[in-house]
N, C-alpha and C positions, 0 to 999 in steps of 0.2 A: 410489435415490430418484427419477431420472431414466429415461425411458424410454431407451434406446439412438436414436442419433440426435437427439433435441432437445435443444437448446440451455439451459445454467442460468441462469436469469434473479434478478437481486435481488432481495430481498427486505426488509421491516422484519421488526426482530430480528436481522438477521444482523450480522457483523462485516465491519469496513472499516480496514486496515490502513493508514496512510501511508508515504510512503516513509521517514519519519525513525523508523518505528517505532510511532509512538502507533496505539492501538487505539480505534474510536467502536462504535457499536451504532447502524445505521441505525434512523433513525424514520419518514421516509419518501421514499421513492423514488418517480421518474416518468424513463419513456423518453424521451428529447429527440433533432433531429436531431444534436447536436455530441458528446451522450454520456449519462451518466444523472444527473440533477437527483435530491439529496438533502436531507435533514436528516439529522444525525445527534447523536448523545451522547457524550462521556468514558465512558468506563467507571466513571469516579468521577465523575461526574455534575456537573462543578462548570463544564463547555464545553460550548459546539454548533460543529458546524461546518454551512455548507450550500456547498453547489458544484455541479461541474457537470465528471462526470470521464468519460472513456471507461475501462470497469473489466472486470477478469479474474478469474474465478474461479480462488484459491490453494489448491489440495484440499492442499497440505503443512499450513497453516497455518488450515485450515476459514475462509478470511476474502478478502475482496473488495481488491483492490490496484487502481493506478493501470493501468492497460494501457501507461502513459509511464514507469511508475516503475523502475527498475533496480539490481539487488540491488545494495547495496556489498559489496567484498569487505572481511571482515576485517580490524583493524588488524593482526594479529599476522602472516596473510600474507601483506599486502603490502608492497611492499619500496621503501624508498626509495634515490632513488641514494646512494651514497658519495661522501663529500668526503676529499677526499686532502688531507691536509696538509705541507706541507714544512716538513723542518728546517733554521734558520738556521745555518749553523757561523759 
């Protein structure tokens, strides 16, 4: 879709991912010096968000992420420490 060598740039229409998860549907984008100025939509249409994010294209998940945001890792693999308990005799 992209030439080789240039850069993907946002679009409306496209999807924007947060870090918690929720999915929007930008509605409009502008380039800014601190990151990209948006509107955006819920996907169930019932939010707006607007902000002002420095953003990364997620070709796994065809959708626009935080460039600050950082995957959590799964509850089921991460591991909490152990607590030792002693028994009273």
């Amino acid at each position: 879709m992209y030439p080789e060598g240039t850069a993907r740039l946002p679009q409306a229409g496209e999807s924007l991912v947060l870090a918690d998860g929720r999915r929007f549907v930008v509605a409009e984008i502008q380039n800014g010096v601190r990151g990209w100025w948006f509107l955006a939509t819920a996907q169930d249409g019932n939010s707006t968000l607007q902000g002002n994010l420095r953003l990364e294209w997620d070709s796994q998940s065809l959708a626009w992420r935080s460039a600050a945001a950082h995957v959590a890792t799964p509850r089921s693999m991460s591991t909490a420490p152990q607590t030792r308990l002693k028994q009273v005799d």
